[in-house]
C-alpha positions as CSV (number, residue, x, y, z in Angstrom):
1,X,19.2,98.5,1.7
2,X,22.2,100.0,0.0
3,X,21.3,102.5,-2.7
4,X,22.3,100.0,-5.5
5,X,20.4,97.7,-4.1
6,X,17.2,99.4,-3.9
7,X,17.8,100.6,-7.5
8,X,17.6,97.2,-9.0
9,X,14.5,96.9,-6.6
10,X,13.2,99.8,-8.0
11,X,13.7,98.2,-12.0
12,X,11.9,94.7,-10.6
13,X,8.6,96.8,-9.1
14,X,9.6,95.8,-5.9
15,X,9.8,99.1,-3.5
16,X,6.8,100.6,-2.0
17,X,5.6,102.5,1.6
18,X,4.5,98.4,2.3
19,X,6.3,96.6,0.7
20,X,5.6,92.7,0.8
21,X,6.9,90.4,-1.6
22,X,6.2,86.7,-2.6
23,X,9.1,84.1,-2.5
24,X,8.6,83.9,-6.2
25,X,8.9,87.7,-6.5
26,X,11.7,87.2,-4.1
27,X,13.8,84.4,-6.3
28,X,12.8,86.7,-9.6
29,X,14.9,89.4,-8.0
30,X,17.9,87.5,-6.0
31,X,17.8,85.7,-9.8
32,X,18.4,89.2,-11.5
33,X,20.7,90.2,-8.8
34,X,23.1,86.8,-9.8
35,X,22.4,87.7,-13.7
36,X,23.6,91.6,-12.6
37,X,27.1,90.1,-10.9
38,X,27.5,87.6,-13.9
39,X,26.7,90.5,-16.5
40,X,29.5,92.6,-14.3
41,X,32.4,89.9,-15.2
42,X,31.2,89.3,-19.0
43,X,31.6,93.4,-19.4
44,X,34.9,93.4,-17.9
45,X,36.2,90.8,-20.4
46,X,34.6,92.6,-23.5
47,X,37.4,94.0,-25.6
48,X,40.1,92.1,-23.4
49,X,41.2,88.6,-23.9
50,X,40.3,87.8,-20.3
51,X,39.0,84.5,-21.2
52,X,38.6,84.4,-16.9
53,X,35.7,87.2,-17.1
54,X,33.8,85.0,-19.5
55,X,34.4,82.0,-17.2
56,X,33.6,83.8,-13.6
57,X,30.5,84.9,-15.4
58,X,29.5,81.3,-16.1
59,X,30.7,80.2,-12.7
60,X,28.8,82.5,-11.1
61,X,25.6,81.6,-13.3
62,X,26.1,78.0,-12.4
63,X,26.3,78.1,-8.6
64,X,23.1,80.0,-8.5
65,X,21.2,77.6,-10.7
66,X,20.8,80.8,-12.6
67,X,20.3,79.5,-16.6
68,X,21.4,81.7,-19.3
């Protein structure tokens, strides 16, 4: 797991010496990961008028079935 990665497992609770998860733990975090990239491309378009940040950001929402 790349050091990002297990940072953002590390905010969820999810890291541990056995470390088992549930598939709704699991769909919680791969959810937060999507929110993460979306949040990534809404930032970049702050203070810009990259009206394509705020759209990738909703694209990206959308094709995860990842509501706002």
């Amino acid at each position: 797991m790349n050091k990002r990665i297990r940072e953002l497992a590390d905010q969820q609770g999810l890291t541990g010496p056995n470390f088992l998860i549930s598939l709704n733990e699991l769909e919680r975090f791969a959810e937060f990961i999507v929110r993460e990239c979306a949040d990534i491309c809404f930032s970049e378009a702050e203070g810009h008028s990259m009206a394509f940040g705020d759209h990738c950001g909703i694209v990206i929402k959308q094709h995860f079935g990842v509501e706002e």
